[in-house]
Jmol script that loads the backbone (N, CA, C; Angstrom):
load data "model"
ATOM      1  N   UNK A   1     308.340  23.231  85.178  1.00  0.00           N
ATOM      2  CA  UNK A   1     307.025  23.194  84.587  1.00  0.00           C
ATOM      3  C   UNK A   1     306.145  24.253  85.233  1.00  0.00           C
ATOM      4  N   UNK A   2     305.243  24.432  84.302  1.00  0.00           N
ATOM      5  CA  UNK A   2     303.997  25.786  84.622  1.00  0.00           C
ATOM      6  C   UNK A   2     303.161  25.014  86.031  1.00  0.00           C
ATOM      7  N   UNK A   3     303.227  25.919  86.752  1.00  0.00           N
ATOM      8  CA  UNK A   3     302.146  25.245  88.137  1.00  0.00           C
ATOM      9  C   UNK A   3     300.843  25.511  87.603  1.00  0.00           C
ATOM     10  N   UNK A   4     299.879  25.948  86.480  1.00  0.00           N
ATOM     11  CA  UNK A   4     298.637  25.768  85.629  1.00  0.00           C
ATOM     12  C   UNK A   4     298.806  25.706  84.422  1.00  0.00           C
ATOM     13  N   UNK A   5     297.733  25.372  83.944  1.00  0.00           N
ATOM     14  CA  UNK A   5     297.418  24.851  82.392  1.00  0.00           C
ATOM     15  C   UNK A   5     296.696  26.166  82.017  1.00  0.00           C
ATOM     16  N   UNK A   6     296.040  26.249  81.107  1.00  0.00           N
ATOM     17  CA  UNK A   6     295.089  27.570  80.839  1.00  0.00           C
ATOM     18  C   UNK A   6     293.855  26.441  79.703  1.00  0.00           C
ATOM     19  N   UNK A   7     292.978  27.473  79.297  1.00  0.00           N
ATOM     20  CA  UNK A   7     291.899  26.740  78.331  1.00  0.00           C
ATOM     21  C   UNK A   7     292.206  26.513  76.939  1.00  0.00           C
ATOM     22  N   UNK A   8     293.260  27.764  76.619  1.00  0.00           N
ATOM     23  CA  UNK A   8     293.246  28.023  75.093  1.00  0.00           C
ATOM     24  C   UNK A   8     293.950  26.357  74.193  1.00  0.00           C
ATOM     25  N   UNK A   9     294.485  25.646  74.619  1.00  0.00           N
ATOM     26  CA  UNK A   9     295.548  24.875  73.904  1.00  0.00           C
ATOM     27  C   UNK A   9     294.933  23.620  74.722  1.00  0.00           C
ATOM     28  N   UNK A  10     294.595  22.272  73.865  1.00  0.00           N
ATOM     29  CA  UNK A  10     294.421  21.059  74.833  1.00  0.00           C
ATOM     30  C   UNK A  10     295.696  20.788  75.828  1.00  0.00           C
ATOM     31  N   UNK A  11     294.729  20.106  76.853  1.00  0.00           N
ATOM     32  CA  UNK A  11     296.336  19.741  77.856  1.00  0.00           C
ATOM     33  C   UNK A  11     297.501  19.225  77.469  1.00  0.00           C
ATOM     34  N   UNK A  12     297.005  17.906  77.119  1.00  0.00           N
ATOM     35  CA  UNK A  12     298.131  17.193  76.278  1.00  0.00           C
ATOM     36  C   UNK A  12     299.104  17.646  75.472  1.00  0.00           C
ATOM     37  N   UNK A  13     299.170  18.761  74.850  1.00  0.00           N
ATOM     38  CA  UNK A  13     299.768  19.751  74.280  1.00  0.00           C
ATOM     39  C   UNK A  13     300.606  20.335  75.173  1.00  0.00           C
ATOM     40  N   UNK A  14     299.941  20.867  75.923  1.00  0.00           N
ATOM     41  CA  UNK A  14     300.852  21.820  76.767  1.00  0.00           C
ATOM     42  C   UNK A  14     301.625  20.826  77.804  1.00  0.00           C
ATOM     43  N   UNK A  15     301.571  20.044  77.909  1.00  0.00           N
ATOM     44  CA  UNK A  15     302.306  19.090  78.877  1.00  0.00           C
ATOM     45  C   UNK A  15     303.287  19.124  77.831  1.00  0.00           C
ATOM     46  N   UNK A  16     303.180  18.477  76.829  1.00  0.00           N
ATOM     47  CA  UNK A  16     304.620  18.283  75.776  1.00  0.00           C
ATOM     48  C   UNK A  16     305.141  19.745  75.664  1.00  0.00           C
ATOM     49  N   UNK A  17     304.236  20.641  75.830  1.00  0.00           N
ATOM     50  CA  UNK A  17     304.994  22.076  75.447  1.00  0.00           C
ATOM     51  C   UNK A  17     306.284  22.209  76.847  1.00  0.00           C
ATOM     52  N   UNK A  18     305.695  21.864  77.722  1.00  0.00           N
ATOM     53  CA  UNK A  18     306.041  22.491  78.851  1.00  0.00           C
ATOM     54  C   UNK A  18     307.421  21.462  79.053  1.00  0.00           C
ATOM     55  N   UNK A  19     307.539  20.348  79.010  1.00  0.00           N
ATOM     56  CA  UNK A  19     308.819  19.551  78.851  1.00  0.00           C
ATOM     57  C   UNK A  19     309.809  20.041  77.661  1.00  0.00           C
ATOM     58  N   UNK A  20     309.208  20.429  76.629  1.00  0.00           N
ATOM     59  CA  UNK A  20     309.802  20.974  75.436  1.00  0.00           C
ATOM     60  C   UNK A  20     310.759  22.366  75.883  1.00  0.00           C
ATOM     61  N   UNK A  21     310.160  23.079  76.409  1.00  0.00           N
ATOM     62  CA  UNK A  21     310.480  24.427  76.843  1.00  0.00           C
ATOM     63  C   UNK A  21     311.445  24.359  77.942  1.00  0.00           C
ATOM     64  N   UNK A  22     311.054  23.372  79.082  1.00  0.00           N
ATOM     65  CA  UNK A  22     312.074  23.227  80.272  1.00  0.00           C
ATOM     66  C   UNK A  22     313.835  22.940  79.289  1.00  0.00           C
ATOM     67  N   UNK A  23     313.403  21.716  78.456  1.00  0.00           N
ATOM     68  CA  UNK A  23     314.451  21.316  77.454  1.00  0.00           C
ATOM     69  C   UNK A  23     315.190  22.336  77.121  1.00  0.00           C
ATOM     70  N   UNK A  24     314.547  22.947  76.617  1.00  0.00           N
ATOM     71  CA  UNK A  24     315.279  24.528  75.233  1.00  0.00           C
ATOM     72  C   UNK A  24     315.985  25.092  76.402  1.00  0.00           C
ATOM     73  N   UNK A  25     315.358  25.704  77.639  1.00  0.00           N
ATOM     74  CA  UNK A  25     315.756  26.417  78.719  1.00  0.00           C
ATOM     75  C   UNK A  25     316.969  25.987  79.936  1.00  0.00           C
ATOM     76  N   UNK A  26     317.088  24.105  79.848  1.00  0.00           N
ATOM     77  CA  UNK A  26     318.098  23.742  80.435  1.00  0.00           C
ATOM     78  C   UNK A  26     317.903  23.517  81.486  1.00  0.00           C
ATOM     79  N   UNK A  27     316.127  23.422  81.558  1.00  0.00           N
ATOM     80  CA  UNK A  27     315.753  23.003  83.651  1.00  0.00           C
ATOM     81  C   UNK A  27     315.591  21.309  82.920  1.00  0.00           C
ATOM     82  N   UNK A  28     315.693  21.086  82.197  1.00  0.00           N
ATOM     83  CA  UNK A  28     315.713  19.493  81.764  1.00  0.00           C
ATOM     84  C   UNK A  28     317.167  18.841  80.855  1.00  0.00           C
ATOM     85  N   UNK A  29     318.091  17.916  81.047  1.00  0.00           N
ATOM     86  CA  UNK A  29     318.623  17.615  80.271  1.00  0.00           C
ATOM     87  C   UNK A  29     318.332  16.367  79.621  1.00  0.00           C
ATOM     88  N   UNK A  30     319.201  15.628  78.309  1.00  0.00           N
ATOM     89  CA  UNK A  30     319.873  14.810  77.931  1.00  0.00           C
ATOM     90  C   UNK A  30     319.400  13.948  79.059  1.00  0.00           C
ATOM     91  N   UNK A  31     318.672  12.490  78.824  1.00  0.00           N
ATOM     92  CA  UNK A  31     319.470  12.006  79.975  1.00  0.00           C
ATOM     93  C   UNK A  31     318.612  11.472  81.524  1.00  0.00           C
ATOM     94  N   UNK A  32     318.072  12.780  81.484  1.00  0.00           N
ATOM     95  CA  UNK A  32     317.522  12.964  82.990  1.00  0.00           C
ATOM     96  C   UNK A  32     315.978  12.452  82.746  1.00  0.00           C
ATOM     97  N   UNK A  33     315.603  11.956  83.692  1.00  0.00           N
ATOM     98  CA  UNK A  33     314.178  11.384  83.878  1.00  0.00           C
ATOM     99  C   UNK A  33     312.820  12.106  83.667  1.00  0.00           C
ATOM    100  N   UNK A  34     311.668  12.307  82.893  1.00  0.00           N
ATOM    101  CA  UNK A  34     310.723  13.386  83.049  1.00  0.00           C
ATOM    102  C   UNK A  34     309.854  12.652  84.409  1.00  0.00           C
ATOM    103  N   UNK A  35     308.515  13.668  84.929  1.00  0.00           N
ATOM    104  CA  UNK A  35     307.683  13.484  85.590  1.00  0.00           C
ATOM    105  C   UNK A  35     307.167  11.855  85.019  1.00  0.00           C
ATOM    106  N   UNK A  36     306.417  10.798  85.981  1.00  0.00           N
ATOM    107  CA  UNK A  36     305.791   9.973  85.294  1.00  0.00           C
ATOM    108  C   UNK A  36     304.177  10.491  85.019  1.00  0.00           C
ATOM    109  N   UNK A  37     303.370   9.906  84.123  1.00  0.00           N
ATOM    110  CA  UNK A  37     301.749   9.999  83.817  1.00  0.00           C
ATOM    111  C   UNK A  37     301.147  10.357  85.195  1.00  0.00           C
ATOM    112  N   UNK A  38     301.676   9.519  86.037  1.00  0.00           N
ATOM    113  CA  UNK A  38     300.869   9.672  87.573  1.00  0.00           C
ATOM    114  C   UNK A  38     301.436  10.790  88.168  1.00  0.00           C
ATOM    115  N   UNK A  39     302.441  11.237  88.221  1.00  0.00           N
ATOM    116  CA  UNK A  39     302.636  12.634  88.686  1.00  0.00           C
ATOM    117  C   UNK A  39     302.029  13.664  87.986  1.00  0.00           C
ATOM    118  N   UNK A  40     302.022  13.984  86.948  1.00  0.00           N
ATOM    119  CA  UNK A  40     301.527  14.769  86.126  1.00  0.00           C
ATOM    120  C   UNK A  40     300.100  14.844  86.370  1.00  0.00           C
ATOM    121  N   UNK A  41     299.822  13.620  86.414  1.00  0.00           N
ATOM    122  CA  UNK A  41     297.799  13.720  86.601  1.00  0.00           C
ATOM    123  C   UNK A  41     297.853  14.125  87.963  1.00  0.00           C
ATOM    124  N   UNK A  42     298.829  13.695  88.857  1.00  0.00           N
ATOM    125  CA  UNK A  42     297.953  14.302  90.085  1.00  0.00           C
ATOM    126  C   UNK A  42     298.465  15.539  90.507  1.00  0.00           C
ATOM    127  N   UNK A  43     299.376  16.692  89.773  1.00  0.00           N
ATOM    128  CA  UNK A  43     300.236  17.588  90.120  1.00  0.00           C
ATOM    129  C   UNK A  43     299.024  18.556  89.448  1.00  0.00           C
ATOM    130  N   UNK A  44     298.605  18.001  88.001  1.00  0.00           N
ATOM    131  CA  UNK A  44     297.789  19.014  87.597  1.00  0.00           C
ATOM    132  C   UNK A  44     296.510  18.781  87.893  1.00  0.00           C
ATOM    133  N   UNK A  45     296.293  17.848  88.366  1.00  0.00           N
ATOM    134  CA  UNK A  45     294.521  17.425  88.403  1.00  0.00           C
ATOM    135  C   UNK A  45     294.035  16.830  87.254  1.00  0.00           C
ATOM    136  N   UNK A  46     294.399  16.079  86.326  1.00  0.00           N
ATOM    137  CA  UNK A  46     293.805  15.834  84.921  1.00  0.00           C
ATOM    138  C   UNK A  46     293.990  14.234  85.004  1.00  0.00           C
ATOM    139  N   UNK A  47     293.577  13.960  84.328  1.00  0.00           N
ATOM    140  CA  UNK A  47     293.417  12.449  83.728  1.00  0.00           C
ATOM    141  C   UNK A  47     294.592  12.174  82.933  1.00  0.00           C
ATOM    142  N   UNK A  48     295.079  10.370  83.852  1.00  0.00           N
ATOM    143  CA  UNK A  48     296.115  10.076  83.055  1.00  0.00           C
ATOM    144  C   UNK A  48     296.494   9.680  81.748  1.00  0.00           C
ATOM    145  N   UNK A  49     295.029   9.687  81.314  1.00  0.00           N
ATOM    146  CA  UNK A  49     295.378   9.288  79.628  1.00  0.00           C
ATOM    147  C   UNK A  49     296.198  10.558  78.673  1.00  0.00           C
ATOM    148  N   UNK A  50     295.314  11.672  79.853  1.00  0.00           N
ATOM    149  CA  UNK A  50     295.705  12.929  79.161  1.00  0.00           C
ATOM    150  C   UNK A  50     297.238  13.355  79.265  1.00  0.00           C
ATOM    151  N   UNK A  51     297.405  12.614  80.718  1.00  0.00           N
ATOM    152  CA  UNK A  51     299.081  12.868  80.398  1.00  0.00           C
ATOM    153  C   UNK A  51     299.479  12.217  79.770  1.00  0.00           C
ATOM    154  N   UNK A  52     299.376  10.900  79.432  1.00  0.00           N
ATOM    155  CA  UNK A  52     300.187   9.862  78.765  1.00  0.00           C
ATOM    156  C   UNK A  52     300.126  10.722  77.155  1.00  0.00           C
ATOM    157  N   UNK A  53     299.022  11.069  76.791  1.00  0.00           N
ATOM    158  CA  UNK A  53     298.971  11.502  75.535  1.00  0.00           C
ATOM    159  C   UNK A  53     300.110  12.560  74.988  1.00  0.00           C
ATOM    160  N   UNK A  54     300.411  13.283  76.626  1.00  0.00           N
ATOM    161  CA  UNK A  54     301.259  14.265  75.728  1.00  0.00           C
ATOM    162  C   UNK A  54     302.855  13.560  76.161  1.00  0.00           C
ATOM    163  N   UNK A  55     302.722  12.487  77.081  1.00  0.00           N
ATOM    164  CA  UNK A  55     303.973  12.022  76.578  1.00  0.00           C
ATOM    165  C   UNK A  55     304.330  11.470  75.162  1.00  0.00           C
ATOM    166  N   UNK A  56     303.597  10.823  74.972  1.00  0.00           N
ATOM    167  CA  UNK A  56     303.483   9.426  73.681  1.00  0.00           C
ATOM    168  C   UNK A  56     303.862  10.771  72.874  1.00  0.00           C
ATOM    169  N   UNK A  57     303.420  12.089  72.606  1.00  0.00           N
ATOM    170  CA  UNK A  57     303.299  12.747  71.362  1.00  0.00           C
ATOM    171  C   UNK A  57     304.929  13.419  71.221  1.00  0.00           C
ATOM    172  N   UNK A  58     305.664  12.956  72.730  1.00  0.00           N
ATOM    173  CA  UNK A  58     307.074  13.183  73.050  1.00  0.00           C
ATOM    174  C   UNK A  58     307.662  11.957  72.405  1.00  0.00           C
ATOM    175  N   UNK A  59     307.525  10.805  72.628  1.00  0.00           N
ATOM    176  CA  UNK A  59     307.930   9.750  71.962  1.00  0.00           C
ATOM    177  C   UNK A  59     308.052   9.960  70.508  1.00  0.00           C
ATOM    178  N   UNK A  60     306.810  10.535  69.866  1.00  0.00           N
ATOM    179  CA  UNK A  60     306.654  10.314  68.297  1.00  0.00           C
ATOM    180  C   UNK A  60     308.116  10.938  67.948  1.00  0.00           C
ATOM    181  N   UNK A  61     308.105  12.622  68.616  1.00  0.00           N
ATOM    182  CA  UNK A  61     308.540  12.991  67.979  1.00  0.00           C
ATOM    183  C   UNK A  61     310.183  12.696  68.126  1.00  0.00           C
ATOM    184  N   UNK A  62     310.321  11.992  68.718  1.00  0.00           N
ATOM    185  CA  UNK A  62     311.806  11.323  69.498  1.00  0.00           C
ATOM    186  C   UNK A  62     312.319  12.465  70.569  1.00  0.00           C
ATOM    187  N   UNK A  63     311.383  13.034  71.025  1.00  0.00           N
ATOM    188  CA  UNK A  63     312.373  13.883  72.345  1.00  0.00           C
ATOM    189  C   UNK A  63     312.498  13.066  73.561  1.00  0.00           C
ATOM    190  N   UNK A  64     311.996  11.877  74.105  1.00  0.00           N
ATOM    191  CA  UNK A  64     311.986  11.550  74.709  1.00  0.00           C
ATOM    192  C   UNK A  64     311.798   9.830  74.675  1.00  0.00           C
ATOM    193  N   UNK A  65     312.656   8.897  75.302  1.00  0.00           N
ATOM    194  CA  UNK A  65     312.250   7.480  75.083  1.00  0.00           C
ATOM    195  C   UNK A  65     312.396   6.587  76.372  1.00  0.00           C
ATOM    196  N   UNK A  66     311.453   5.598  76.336  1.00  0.00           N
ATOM    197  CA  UNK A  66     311.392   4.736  77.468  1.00  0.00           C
ATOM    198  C   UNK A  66     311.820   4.193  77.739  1.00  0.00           C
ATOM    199  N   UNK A  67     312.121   3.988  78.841  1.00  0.00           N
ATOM    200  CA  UNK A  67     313.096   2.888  79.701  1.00  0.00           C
ATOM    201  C   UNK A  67     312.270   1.982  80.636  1.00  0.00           C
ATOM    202  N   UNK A  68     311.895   0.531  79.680  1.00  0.00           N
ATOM    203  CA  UNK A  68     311.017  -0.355  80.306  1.00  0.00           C
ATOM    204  C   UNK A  68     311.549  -0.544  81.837  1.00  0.00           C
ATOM    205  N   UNK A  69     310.152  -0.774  82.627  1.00  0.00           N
ATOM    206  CA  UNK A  69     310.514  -0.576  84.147  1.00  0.00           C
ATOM    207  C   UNK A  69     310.882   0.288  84.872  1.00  0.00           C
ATOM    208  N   UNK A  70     311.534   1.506  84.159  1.00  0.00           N
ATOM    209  CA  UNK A  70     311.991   2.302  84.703  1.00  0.00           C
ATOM    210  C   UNK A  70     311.907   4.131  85.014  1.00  0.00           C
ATOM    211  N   UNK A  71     311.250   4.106  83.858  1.00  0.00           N
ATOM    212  CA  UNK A  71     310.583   5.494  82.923  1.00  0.00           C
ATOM    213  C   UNK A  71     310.467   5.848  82.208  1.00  0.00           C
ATOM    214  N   UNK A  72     310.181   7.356  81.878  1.00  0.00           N
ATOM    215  CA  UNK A  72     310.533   8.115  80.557  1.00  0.00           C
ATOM    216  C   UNK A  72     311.724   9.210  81.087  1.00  0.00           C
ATOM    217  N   UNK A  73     313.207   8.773  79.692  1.00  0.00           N
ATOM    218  CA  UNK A  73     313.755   9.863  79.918  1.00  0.00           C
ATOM    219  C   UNK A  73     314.000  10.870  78.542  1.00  0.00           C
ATOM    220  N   UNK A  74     314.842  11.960  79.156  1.00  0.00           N
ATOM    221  CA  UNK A  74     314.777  12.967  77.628  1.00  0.00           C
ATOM    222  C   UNK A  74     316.047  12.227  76.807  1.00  0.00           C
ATOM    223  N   UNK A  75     315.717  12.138  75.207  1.00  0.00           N
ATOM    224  CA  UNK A  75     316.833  10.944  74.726  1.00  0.00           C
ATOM    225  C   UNK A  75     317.781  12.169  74.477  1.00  0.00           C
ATOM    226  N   UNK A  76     319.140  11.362  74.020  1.00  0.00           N
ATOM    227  CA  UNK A  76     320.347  12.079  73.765  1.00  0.00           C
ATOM    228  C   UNK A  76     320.000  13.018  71.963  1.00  0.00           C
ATOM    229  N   UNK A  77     320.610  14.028  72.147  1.00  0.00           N
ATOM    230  CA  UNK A  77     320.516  14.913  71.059  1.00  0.00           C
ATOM    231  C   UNK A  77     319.150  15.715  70.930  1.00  0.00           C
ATOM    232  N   UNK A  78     317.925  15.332  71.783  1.00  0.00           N
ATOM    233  CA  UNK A  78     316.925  15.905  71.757  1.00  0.00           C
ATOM    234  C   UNK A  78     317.004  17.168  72.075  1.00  0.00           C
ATOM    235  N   UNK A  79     317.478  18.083  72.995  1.00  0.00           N
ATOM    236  CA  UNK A  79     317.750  19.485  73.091  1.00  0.00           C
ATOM    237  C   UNK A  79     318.326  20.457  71.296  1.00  0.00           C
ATOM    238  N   UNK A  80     319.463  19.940  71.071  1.00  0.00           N
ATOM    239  CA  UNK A  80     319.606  20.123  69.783  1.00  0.00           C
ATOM    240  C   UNK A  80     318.631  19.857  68.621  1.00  0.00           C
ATOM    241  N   UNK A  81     317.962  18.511  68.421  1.00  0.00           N
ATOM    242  CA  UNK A  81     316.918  18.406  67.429  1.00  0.00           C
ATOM    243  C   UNK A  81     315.865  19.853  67.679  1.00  0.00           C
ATOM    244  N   UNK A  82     315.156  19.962  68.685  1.00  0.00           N
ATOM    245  CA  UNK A  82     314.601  20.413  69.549  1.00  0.00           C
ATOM    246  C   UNK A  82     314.885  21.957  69.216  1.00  0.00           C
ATOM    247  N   UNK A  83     315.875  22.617  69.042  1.00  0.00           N
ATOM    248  CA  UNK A  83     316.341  23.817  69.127  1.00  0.00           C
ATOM    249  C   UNK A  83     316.221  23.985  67.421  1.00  0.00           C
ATOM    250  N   UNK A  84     316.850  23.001  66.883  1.00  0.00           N
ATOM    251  CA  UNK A  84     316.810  23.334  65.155  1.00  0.00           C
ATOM    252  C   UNK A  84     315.573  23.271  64.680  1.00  0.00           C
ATOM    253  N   UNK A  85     314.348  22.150  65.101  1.00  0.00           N
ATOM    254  CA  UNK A  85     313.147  22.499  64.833  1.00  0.00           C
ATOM    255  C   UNK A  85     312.877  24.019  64.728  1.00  0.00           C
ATOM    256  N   UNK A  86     312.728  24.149  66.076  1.00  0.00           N
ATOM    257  CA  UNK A  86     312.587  25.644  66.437  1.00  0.00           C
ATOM    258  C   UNK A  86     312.928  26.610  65.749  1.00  0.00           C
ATOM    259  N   UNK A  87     313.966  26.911  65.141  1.00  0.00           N
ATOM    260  CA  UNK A  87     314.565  27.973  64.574  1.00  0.00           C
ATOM    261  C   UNK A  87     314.230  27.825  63.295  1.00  0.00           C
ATOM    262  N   UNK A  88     313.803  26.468  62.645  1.00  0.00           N
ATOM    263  CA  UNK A  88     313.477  26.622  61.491  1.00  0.00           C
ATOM    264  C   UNK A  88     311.897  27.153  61.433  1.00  0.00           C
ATOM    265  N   UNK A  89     311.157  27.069  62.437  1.00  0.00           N
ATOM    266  CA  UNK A  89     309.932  27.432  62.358  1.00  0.00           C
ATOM    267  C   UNK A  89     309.495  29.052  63.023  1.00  0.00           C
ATOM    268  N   UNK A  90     310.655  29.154  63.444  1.00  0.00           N
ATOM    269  CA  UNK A  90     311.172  30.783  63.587  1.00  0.00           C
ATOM    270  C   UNK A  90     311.354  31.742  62.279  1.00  0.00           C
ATOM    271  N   UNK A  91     312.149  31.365  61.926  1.00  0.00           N
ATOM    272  CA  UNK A  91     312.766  31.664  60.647  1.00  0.00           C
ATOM    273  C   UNK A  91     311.539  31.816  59.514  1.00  0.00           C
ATOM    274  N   UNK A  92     310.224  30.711  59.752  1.00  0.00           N
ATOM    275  CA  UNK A  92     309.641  30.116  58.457  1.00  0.00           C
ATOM    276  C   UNK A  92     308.265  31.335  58.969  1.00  0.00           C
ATOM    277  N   UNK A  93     308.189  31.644  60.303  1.00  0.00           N
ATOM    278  CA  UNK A  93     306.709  32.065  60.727  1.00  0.00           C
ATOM    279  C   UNK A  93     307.176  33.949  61.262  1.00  0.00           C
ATOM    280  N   UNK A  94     308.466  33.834  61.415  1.00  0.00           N
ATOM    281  CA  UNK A  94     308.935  35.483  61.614  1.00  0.00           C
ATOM    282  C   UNK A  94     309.594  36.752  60.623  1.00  0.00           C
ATOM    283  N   UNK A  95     311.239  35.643  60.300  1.00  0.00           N
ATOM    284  CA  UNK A  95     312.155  35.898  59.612  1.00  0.00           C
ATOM    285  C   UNK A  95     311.203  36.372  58.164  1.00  0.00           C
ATOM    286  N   UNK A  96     310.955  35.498  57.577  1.00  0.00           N
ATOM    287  CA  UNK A  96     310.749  35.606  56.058  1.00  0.00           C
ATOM    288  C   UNK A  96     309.586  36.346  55.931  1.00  0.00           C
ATOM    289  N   UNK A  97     308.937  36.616  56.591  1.00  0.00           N
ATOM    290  CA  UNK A  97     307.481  37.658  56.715  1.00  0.00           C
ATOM    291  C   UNK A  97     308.021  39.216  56.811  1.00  0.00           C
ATOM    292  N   UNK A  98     309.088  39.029  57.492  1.00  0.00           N
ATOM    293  CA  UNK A  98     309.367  40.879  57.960  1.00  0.00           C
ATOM    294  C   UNK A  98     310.617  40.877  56.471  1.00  0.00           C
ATOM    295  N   UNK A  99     311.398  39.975  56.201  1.00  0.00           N
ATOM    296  CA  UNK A  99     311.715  40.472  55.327  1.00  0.00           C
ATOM    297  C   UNK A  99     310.962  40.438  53.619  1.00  0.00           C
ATOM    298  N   UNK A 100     310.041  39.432  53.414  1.00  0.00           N
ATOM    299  CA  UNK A 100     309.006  40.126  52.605  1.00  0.00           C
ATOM    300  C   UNK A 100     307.877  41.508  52.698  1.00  0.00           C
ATOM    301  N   UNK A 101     307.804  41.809  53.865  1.00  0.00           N
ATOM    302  CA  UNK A 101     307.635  43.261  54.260  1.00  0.00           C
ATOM    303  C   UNK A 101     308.282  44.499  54.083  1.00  0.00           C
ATOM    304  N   UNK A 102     309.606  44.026  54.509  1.00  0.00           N
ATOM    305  CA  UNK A 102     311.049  44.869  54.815  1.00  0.00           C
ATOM    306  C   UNK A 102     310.989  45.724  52.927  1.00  0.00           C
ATOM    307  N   UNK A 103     310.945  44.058  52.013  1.00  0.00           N
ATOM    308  CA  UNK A 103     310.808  44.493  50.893  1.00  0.00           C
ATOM    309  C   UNK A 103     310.296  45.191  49.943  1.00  0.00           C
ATOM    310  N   UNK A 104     309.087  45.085  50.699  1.00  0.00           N
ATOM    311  CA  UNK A 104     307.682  45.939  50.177  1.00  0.00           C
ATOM    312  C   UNK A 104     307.835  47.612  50.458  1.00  0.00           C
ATOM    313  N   UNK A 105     308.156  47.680  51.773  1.00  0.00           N
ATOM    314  CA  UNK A 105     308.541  48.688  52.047  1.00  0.00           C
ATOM    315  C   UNK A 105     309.775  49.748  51.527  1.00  0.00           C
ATOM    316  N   UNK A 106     310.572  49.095  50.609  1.00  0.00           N
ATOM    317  CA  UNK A 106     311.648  49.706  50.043  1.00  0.00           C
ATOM    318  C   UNK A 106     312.838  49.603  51.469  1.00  0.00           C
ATOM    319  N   UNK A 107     312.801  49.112  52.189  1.00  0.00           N
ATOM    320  CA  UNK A 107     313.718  48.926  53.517  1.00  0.00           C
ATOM    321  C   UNK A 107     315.256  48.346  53.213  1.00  0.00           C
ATOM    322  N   UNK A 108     315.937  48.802  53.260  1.00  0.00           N
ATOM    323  CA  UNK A 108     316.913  48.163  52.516  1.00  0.00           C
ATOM    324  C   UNK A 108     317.960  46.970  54.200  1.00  0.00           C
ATOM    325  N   UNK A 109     318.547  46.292  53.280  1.00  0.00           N
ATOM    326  CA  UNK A 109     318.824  45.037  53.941  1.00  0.00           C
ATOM    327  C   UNK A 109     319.821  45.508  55.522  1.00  0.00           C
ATOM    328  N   UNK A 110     320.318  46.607  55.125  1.00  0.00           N
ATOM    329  CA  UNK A 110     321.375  47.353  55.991  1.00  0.00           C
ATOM    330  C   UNK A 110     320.309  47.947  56.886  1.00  0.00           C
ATOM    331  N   UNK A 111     319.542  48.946  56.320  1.00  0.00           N
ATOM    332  CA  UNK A 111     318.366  49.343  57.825  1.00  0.00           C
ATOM    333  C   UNK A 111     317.590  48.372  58.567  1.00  0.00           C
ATOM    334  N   UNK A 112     317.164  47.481  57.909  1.00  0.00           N
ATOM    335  CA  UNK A 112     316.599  46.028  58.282  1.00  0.00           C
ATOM    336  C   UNK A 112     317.446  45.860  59.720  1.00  0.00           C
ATOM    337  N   UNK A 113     318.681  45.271  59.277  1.00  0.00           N
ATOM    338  CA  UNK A 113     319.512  44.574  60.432  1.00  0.00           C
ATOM    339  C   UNK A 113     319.941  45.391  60.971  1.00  0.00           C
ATOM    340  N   UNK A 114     320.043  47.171  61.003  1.00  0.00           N
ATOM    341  CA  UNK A 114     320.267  48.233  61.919  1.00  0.00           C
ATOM    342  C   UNK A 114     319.103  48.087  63.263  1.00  0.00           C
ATOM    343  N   UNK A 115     317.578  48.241  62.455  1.00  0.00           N
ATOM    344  CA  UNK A 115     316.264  47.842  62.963  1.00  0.00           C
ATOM    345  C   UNK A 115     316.113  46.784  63.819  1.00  0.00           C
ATOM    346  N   UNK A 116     316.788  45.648  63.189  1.00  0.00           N
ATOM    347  CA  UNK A 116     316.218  44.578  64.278  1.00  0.00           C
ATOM    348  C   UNK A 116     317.541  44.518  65.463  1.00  0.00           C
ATOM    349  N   UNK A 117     318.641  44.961  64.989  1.00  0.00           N
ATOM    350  CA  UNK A 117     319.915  45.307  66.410  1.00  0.00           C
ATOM    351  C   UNK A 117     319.257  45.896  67.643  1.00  0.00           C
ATOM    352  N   UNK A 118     318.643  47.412  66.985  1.00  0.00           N
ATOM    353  CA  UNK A 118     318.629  48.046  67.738  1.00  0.00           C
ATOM    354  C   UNK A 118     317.434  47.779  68.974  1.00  0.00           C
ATOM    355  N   UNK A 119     316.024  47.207  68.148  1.00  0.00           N
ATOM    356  CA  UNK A 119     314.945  46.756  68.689  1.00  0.00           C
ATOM    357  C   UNK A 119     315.749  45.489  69.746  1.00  0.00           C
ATOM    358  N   UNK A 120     316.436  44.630  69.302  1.00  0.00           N
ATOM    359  CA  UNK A 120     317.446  43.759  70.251  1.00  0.00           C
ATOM    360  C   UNK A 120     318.082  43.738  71.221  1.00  0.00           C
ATOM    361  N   UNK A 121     318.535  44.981  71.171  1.00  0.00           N
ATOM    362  CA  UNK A 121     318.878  45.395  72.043  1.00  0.00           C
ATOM    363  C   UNK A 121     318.320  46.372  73.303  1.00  0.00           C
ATOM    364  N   UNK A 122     317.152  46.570  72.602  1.00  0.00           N
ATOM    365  CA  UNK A 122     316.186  47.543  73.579  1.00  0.00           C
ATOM    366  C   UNK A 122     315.532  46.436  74.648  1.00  0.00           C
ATOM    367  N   UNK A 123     315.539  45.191  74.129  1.00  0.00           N
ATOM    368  CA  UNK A 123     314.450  44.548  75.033  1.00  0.00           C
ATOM    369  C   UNK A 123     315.205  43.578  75.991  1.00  0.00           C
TER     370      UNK A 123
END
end "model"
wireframe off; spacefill off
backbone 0.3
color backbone group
């Protein structure tokens, strides 16, 4: 997890972001236990409702489920759900923009994927 928060995004957000991201990245598995509300409030300085909030918004979305008495852990298949979200909102907010561009431009599908190799490989 990020050792600060910033202003732009409510906390609660970025707490779920930041478990989300450890997830995708593999510093969290399947399985394994997250921070509790009280760590979180006192690691970042914030109020525990505010953490709880961005757990619960982990719950909704099933990345994560409780274990009465015991904690919150990350549930099974959540990395995968987690990753396909992602790519579909990749795909929906990147992909289909450059190639309705690509199109506009007369770009043909072969320079396209020459273009994005090569840019791919540059970085």
């Amino acid at each position: 997890m990020k050792p600060t928060l910033n202003d732009d995004t409510p906390i609660f957000l970025q707490i779920a972001d930041m478990i989300k991201d450890d997830l995708v990245e593999g510093l969290l598995s399947e399985g394994e236990q997250i921070p509790s509300t009280t760590e979180l409030s006192n690691f970042y300085n914030i109020n525990r409702a505010t953490a709880q909030k961005g757990i619960t918004l982990l719950m909704d979305e099933g990345i994560v489920a409780k274990k009465r008495g015991i904690g919150v852990f990350i549930a099974e298949d959540a990395r995968d759900k987690l990753i396909n979200t992602r790519m579909q909102d990749f795909s929906n907010s990147y992909i289909q923009n450059m190639v309705k561009e690509a199109k506009r431009l007369n770009i043909s599908k072969e320079e396209l994927i020459r273009r994005v190799e090569q840019d791919y490989d540059n970085h």
